[in-house]
FIVO-512041 format. One record per atom (N, C-alpha, C, O, CB): residue number from 1; residue in one letter; x, y, z. Coordinates in steps of 0.02 Angstrom, whole numbers, plus 32768, in hexadecimal, padded with zeros to 4 digits. Glycine has a CB too. Layout:
k  r  px  py  pz
NUM  A  X  Y  Z .
...
! end
This chain:
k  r  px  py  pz
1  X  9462  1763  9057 .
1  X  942F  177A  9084 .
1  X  93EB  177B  9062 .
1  X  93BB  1761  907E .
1  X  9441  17BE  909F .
2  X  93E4  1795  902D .
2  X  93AA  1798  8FF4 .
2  X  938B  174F  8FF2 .
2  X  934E  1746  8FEE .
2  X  93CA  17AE  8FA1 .
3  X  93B4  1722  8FF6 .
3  X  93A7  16D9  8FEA .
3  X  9393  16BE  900F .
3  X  9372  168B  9006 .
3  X  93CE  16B7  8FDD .
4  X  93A3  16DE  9051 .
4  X  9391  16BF  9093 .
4  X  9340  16D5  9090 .
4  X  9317  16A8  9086 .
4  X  93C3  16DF  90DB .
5  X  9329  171E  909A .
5  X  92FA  1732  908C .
5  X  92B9  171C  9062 .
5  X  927E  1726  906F .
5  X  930F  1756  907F .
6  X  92D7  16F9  902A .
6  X  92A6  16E8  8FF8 .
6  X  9293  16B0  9020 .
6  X  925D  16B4  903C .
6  X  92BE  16DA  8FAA .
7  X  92B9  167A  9028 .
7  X  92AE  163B  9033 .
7  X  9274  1636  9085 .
7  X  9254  1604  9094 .
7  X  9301  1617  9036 .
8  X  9276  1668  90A4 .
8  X  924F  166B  90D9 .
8  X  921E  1687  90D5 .
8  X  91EF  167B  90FA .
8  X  9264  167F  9106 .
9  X  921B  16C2  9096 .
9  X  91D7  16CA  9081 .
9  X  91BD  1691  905C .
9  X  918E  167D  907E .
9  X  91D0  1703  905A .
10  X  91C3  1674  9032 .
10  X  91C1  1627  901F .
10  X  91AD  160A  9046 .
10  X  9185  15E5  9029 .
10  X  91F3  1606  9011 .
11  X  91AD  15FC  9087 .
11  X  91AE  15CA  90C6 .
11  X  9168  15D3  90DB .
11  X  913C  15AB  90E8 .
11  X  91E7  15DC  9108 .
12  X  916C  161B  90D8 .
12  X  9134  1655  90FE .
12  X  90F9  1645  90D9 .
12  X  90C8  162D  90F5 .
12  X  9147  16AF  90F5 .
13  X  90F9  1655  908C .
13  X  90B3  1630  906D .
13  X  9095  1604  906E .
13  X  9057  15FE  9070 .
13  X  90AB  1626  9043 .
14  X  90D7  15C4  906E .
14  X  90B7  1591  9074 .
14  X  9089  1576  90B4 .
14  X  905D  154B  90B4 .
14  X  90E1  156F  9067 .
15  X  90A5  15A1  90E9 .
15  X  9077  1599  912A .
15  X  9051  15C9  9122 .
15  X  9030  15D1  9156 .
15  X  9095  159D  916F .
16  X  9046  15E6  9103 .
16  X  8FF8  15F9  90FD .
16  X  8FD4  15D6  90D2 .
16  X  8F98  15E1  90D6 .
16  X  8FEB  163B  90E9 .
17  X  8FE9  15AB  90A5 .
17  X  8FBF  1583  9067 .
17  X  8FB6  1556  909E .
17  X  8F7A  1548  90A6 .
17  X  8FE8  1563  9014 .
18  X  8FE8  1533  90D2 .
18  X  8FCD  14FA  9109 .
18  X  8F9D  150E  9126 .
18  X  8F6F  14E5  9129 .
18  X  8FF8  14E4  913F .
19  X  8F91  1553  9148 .
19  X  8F4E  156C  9175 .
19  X  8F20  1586  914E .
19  X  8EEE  157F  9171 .
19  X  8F5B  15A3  91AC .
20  X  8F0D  15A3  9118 .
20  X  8EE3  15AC  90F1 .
20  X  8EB8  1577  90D9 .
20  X  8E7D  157F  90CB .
20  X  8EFD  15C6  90CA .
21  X  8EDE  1539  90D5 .
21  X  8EC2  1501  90B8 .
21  X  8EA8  14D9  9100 .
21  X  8E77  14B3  90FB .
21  X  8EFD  14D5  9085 .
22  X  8EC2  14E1  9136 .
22  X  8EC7  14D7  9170 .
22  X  8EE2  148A  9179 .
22  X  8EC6  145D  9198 .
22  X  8E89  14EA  918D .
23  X  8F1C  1486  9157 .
23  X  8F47  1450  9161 .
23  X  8F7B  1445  9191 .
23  X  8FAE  1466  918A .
23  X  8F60  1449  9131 .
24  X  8F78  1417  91C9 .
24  X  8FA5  1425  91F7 .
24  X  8FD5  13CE  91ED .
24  X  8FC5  1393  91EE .
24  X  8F79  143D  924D .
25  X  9012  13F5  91E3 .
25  X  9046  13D6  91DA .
25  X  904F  13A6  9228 .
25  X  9043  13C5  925C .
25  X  9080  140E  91C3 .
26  X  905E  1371  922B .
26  X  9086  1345  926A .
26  X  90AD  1355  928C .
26  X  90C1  1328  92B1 .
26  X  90A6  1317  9262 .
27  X  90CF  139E  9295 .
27  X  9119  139F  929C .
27  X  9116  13B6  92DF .
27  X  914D  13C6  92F5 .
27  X  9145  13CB  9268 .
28  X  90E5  13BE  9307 .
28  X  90E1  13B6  9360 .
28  X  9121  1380  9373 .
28  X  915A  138B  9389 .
28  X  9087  138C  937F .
29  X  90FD  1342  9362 .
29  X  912B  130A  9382 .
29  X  913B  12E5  933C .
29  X  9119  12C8  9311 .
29  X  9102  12D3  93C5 .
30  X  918D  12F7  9347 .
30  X  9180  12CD  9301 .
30  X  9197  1291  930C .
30  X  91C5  1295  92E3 .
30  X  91A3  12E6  92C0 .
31  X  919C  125D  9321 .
31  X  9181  121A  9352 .
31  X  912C  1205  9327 .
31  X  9116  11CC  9328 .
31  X  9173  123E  93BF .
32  X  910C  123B  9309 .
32  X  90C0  1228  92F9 .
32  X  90C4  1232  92A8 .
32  X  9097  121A  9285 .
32  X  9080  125F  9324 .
33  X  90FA  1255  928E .
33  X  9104  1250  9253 .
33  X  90EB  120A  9231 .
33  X  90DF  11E5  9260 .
33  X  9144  125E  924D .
34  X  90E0  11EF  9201 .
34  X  90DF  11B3  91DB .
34  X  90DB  11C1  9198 .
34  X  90C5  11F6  9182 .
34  X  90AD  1187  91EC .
35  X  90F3  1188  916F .
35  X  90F4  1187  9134 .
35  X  90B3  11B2  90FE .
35  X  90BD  11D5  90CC .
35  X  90FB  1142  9130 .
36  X  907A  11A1  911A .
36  X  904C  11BC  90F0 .
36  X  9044  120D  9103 .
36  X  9029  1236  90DC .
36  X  9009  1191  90F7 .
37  X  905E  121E  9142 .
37  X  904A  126E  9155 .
37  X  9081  128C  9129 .
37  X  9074  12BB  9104 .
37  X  9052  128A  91B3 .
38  X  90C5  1270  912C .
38  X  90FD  1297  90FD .
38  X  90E3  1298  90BA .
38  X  90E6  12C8  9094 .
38  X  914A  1271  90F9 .
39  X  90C2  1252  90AA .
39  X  90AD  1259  9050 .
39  X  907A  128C  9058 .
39  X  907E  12B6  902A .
39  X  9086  1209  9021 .
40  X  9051  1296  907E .
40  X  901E  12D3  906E .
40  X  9029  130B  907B .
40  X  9007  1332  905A .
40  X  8FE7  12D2  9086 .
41  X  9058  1329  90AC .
41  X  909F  1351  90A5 .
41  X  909F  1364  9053 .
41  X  9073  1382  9034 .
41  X  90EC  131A  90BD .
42  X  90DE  134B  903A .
42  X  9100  133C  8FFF .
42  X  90C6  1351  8FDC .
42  X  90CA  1387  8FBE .
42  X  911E  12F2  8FF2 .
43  X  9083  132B  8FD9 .
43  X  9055  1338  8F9D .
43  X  903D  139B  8F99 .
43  X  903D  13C3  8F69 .
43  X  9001  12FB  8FAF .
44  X  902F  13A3  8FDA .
44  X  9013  13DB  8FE5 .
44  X  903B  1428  8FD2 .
44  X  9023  145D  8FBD .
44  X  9003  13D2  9027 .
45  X  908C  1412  8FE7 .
45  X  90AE  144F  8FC7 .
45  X  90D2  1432  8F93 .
45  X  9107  144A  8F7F .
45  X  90DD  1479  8FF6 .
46  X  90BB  1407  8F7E .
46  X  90B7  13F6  8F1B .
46  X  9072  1416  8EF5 .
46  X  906C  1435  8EC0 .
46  X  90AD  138E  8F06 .
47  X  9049  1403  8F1E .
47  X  9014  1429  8EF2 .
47  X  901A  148A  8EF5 .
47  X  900B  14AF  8EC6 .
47  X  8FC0  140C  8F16 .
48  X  9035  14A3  8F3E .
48  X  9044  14EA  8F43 .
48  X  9055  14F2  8F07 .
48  X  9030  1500  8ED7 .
48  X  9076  1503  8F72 .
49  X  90B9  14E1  8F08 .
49  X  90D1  14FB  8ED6 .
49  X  90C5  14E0  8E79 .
49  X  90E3  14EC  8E45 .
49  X  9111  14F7  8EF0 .
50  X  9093  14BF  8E8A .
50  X  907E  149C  8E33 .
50  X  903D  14D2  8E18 .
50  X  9025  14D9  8DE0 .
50  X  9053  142F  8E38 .
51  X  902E  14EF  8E51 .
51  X  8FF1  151E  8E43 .
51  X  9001  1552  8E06 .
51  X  8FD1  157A  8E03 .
51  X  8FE0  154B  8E89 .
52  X  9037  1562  8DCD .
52  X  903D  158A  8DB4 .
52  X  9034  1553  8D64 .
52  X  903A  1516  8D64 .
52  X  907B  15B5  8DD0 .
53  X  9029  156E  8D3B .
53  X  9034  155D  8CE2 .
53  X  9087  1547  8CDE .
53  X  90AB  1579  8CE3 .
53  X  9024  15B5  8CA4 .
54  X  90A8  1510  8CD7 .
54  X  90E3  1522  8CB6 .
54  X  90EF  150B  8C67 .
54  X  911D  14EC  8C4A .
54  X  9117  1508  8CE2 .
55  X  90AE  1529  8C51 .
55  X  90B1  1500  8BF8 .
55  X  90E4  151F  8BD5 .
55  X  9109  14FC  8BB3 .
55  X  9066  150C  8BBF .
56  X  90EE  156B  8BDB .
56  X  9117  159B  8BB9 .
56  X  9165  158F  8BD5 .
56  X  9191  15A4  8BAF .
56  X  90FA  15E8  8BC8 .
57  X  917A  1571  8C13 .
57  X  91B7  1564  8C1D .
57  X  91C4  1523  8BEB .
57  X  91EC  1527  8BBD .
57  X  91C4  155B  8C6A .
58  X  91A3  14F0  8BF6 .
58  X  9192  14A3  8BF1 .
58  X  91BD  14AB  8B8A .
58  X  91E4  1486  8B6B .
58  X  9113  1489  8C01 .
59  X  919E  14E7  8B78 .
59  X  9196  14E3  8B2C .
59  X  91D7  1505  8B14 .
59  X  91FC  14F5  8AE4 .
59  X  9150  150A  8B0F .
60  X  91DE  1544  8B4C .
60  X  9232  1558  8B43 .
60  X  925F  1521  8B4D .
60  X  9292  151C  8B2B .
60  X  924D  158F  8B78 .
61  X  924C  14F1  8B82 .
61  X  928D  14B6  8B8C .
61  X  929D  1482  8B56 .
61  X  92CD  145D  8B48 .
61  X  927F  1488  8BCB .
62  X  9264  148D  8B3F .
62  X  926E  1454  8AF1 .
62  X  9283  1473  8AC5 .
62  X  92A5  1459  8A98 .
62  X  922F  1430  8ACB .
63  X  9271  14B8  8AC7 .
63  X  927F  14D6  8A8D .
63  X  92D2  14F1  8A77 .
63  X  92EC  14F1  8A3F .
63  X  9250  150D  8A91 .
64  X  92EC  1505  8AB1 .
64  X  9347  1516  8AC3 .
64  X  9365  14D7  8A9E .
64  X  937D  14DD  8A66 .
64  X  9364  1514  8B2A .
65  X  9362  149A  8ABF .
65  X  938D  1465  8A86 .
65  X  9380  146E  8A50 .
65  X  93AD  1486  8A2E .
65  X  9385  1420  8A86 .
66  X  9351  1463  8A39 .
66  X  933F  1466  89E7 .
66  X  9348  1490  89D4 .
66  X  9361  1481  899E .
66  X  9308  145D  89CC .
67  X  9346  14D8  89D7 .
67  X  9370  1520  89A9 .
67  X  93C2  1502  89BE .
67  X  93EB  14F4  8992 .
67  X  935A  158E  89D7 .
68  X  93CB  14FF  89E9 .
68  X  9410  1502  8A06 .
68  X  9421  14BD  89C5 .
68  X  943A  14D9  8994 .
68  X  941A  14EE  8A71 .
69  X  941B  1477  89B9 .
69  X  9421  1448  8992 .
69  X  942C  1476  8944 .
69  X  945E  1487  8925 .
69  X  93E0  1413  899D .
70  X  93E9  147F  8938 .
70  X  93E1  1484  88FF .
70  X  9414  14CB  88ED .
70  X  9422  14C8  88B1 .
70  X  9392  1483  88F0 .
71  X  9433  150A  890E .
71  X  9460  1526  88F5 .
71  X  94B4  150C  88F7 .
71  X  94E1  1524  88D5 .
71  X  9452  155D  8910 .
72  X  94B9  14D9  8924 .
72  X  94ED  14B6  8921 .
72  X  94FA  1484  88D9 .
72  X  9531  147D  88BD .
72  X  94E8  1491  895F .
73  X  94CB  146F  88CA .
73  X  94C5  143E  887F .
73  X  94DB  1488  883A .
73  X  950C  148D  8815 .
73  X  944C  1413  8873 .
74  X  94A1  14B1  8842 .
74  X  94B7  14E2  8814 .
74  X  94F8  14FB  8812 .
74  X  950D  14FA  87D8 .
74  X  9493  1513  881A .
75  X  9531  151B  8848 .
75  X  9559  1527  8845 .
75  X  958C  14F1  882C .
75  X  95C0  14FA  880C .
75  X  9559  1540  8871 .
76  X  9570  14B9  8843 .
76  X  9596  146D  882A .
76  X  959F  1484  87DE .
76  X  95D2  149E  87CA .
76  X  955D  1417  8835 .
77  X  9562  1476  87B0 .
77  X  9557  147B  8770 .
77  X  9574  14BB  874C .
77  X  9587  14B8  8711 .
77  X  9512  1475  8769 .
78  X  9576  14EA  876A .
78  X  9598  1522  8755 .
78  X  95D6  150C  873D .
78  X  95E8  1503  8703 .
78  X  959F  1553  8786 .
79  X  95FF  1502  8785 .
79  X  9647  14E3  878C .
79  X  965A  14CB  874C .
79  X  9684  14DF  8725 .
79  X  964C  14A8  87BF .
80  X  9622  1485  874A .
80  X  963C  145D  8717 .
80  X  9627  146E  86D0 .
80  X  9644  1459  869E .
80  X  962D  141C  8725 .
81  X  95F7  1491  86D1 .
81  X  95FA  14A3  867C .
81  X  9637  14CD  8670 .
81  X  9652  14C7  8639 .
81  X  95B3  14D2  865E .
82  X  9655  14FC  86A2 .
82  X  969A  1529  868A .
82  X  96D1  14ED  8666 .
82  X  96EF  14E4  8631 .
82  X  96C8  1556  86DC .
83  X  96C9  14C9  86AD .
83  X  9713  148C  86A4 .
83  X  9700  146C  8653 .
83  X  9730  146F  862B .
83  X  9710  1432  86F5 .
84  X  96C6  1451  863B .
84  X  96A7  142B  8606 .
84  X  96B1  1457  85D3 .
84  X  96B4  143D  859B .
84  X  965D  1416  860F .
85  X  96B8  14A1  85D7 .
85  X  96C1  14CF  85A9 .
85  X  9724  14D0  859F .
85  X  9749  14C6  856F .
85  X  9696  151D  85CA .
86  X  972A  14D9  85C3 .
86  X  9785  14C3  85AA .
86  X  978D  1474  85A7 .
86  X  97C6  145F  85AA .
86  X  97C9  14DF  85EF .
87  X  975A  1447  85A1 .
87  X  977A  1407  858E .
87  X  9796  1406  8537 .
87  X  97C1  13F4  850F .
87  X  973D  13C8  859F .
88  X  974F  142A  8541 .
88  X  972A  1437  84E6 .
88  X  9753  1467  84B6 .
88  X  973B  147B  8481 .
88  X  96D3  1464  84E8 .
89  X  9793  1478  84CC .
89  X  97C3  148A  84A9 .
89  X  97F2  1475  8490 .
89  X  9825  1460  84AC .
89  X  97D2  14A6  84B8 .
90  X  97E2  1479  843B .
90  X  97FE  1453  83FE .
90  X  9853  1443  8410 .
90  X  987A  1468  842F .
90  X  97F3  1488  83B2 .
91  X  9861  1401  83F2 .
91  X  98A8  1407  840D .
91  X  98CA  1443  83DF .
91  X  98EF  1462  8405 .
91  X  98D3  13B9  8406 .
92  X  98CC  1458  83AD .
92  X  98E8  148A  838F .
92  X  98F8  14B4  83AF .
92  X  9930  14CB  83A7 .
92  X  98CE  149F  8369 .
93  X  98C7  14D2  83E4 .
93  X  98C6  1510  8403 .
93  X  98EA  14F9  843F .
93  X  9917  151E  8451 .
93  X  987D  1533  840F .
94  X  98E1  14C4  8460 .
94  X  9909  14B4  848E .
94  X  9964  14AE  848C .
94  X  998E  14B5  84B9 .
94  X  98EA  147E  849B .
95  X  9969  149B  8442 .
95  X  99A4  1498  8456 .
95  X  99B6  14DC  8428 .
95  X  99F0  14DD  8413 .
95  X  99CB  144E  844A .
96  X  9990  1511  8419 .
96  X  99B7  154E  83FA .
96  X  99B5  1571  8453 .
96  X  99E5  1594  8463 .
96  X  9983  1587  83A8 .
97  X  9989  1566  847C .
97  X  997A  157A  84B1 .
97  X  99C0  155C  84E4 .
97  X  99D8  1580  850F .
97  X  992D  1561  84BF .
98  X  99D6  151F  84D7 .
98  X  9A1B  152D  84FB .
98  X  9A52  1530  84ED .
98  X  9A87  1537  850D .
98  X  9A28  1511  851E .
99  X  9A40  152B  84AA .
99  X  9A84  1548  8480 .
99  X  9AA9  1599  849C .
99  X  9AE3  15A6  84AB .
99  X  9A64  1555  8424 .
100  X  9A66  15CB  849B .
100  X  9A7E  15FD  84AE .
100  X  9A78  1607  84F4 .
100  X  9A7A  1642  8505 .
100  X  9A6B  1628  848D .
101  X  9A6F  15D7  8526 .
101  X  9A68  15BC  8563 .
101  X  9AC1  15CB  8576 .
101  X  9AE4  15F3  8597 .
101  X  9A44  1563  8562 .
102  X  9AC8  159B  8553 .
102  X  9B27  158B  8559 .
102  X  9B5D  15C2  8541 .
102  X  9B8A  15D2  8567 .
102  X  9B3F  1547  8524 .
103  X  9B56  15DE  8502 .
103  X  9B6B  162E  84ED .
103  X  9B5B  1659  852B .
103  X  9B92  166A  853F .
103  X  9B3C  164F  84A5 .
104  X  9B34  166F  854D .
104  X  9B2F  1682  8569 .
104  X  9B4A  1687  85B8 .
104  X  9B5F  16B8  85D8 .
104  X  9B0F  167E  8555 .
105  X  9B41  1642  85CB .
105  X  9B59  1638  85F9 .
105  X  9B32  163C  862C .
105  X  9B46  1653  8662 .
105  X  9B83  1654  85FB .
106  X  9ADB  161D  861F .
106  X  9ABD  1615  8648 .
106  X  9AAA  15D4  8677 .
106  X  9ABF  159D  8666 .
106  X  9A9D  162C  8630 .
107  X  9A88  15DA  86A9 .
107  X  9A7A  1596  86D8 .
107  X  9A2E  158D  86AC .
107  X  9A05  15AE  868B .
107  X  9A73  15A5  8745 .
108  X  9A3D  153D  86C9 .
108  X  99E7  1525  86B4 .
108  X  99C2  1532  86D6 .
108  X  998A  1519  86CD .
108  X  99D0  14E4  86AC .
109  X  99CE  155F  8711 .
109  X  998D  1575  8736 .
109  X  998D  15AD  8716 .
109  X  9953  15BC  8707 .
109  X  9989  157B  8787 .
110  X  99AB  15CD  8707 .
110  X  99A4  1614  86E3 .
110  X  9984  1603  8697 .
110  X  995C  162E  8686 .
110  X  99F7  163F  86DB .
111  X  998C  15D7  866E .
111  X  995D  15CA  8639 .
111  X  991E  15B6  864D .
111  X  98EC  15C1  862A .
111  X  9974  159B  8610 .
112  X  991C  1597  8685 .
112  X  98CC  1591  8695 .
112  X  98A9  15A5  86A3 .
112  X  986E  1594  869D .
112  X  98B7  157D  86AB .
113  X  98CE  15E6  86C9 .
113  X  98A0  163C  86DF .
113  X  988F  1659  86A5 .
113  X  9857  166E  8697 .
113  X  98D2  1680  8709 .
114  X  98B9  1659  8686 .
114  X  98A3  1681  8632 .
114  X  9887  1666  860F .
114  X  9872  1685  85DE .
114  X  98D1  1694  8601 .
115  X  987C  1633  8613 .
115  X  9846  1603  85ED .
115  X  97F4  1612  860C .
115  X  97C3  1622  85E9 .
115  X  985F  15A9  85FF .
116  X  97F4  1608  864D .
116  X  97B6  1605  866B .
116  X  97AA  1647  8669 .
116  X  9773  1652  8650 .
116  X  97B0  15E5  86AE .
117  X  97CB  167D  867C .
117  X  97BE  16C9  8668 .
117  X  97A6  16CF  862C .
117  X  977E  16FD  8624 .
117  X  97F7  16F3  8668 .
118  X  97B3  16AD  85FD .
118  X  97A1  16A1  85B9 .
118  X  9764  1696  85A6 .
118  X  973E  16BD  858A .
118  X  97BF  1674  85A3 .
119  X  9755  1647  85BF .
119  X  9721  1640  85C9 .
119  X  96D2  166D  85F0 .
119  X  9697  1671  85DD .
119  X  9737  1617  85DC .
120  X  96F7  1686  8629 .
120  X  96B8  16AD  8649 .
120  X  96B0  16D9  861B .
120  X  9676  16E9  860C .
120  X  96BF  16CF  8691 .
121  X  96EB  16FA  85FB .
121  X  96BD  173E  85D7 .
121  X  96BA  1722  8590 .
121  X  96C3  174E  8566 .
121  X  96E8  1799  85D7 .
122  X  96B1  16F4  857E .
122  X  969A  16EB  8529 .
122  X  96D8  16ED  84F3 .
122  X  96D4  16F1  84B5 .
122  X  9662  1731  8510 .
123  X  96F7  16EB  8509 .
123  X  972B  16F6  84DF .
123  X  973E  16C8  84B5 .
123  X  975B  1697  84CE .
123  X  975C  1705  84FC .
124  X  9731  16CA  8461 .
124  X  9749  168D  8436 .
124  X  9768  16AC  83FA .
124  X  9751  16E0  83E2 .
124  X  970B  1659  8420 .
125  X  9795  1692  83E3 .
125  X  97C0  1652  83E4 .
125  X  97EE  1658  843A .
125  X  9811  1689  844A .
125  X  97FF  1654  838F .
126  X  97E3  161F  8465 .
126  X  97FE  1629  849F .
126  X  984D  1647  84BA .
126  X  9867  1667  84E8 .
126  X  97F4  15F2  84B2 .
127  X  985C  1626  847A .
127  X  9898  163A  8471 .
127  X  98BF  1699  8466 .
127  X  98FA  16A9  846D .
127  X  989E  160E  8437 .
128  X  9887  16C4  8454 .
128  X  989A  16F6  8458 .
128  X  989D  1724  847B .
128  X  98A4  175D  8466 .
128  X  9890  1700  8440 .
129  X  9899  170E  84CD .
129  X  98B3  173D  850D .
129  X  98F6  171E  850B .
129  X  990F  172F  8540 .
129  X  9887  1736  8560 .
130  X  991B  16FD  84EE .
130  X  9965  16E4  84F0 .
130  X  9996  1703  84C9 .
130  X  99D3  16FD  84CC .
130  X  9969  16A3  84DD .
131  X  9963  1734  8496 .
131  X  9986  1748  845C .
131  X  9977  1795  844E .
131  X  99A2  17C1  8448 .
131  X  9972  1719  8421 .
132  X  993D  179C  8449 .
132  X  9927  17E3  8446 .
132  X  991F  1804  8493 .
132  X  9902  17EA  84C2 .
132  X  98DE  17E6  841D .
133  X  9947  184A  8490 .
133  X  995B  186A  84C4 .
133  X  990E  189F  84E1 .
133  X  98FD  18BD  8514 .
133  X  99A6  1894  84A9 .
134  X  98F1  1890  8493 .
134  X  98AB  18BF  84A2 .
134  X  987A  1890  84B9 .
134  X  986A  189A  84F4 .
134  X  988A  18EA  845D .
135  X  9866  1871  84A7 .
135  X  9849  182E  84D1 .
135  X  985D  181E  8510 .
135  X  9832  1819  853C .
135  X  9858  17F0  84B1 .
136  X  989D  1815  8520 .
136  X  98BA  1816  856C .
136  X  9887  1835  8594 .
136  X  985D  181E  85BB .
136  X  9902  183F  8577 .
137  X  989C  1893  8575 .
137  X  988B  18CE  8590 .
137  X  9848  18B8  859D .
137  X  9837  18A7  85D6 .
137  X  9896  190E  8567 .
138  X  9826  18B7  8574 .
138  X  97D1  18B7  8569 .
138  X  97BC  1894  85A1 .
138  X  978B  18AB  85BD .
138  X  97B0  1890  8521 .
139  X  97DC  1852  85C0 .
139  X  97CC  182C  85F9 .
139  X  97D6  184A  864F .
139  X  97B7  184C  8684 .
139  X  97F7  17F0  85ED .
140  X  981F  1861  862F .
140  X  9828  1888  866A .
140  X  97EE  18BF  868F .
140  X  97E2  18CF  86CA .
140  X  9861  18AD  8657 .
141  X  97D1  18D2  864C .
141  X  97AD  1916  8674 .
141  X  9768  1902  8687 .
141  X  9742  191E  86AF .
141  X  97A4  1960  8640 .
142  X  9759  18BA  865A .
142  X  9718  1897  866E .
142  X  972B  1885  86B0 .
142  X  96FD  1894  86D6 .
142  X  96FF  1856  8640 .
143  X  9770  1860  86DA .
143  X  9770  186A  870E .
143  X  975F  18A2  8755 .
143  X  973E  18A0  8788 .
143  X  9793  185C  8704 .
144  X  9797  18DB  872B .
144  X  9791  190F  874C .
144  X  9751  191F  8761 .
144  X  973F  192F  879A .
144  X  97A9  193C  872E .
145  X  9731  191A  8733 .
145  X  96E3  1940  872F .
145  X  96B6  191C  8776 .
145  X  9698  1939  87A3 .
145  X  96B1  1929  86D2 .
146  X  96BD  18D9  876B .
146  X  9692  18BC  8789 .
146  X  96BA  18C2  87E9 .
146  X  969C  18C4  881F .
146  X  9688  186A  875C .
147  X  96F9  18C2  87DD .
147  X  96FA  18D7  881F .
147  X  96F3  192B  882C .
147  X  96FA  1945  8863 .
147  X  973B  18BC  883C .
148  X  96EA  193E  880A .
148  X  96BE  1990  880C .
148  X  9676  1999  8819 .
148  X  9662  19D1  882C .
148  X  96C0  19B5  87C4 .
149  X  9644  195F  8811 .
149  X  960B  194C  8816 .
149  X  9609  1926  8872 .
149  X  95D3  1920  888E .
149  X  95FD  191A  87CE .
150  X  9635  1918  888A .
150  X  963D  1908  88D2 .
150  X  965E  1936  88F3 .
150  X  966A  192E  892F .
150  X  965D  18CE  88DE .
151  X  9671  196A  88D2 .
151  X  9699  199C  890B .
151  X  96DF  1995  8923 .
151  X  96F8  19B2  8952 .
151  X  9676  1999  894A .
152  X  9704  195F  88F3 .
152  X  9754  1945  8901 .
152  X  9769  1961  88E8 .
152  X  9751  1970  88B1 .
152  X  9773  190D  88F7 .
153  X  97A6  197B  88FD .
153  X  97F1  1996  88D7 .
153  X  9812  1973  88AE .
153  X  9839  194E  88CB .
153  X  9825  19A3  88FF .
154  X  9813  1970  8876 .
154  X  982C  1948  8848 .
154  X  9882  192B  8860 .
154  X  989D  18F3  885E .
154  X  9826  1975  8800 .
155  X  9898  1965  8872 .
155  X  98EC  195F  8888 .
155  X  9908  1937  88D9 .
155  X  9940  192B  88F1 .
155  X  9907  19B9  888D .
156  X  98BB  192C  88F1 .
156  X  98D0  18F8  8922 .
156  X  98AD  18C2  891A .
156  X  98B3  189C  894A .
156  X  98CB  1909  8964 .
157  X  9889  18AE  88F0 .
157  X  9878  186C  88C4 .
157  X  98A7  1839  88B1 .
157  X  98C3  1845  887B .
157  X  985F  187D  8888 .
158  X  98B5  180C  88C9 .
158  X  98DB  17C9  88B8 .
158  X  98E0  17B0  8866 .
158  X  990F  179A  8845 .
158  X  98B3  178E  88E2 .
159  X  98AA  17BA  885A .
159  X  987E  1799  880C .
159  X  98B6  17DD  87D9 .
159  X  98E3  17CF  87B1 .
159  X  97F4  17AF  8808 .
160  X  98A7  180A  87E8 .
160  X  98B2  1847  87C9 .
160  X  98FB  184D  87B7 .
160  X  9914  184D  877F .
160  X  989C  187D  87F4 .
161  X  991C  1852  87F9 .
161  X  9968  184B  8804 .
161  X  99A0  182B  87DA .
161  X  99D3  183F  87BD .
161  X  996E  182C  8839 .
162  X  996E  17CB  87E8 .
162  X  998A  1793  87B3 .
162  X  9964  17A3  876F .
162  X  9978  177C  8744 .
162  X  9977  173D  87CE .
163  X  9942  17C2  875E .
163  X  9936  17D7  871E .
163  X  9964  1807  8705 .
163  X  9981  1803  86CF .
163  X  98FA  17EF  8718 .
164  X  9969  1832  872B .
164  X  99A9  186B  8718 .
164  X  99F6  1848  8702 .
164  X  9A1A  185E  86D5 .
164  X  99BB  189D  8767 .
165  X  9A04  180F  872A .
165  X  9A2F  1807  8735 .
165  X  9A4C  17D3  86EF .
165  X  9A83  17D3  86D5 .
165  X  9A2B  17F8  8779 .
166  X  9A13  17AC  86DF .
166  X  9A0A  1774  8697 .
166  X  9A0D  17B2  8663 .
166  X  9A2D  17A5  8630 .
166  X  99AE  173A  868F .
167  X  99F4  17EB  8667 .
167  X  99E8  1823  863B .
167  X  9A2C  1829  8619 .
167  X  9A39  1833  85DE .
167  X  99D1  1868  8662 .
168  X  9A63  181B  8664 .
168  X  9A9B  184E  864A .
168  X  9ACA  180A  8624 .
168  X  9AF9  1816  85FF .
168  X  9ACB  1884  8698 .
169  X  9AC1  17EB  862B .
169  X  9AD4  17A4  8628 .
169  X  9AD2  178B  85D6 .
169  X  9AFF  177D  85AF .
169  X  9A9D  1778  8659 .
170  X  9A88  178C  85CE .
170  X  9A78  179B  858B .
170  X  9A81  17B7  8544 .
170  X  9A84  17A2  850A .
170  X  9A5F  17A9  8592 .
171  X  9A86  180C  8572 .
171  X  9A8C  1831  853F .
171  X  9ABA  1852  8549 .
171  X  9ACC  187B  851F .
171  X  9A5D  1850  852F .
! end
């Protein structure tokens, strides 16, 4: 109903921008219509509604792709410096890394969580959230924490859970 409303106030101005200007449209007989009365039509409530600035929309519309682009590339690069950061691990460590992979009795998706967990919080030689139980810990609570900084319950956290769960696995 609101919509209906607008659009007839809409209607309503523009016939007053027609009689103000004192432009009278063809539409008696429209039998007398012709091509050039519709184009001057068309021109006249083009110029109505062109009557405003739209530089500041014009500059937001260019501007939305390009933030929107350019944080898509960054998150790209993020991505891949993590991945480029576990390429860059010595084979030594890799294979003491699934050595106790297999003792253990873990999946390779589960070495790759603990690796990249690794990675986000700094942790070197990489290898020692696999081995040291205080290091584990130390990550864990850098987790905890940060979902304490969003207001999440650590104990219905997914991330948290399968961390608990490699914890027990581990150690």
């Amino acid at each position: 109903m609101a919509e209906e409303n607008r659009g007839q106030k809409t209607l309503h101005r523009v016939g007053e921008y027609f009689d103000k200007n004192d432009i009278k449209p063809p539409i008696d007989n429209p039998e007398k219509i012709t091509l050039q009365s519709a184009q001057e039509n068309i021109k006249y409530v083009n110029r109505y509604f062109n009557s405003g600035a739209y530089d500041f929309e014009i500059l937001l519309v260019l501007l939305f792709p390009a933030i929107t682009i350019i944080l898509f590339l960054l998150l790209q690069k993020r991505e891949a410096s993590v991945q480029a950061a576990m390429e860059k691990v010595s084979d030594k460590d890799m294979d003491f890394i699934e050595m106790v992979r297999m003792q253990k009795g873990l999946e390779e998706f589960d070495r790759d969580f603990l690796m990249q967990l690794s990675f986000e919080n700094s942790i070197k030689p990489i290898y020692q959230v696999f081995i040291d139980k205080q290091v584990f810990e130390k990550i864990e609570s850098i987790q905890i924490e940060k979902l304490a900084e969003r207001d999440e319950i650590p104990d219905s956290n997914k991330r948290i859970r399968y961390l608990r769960k490699l914890k027990a696995k581990l150690f």
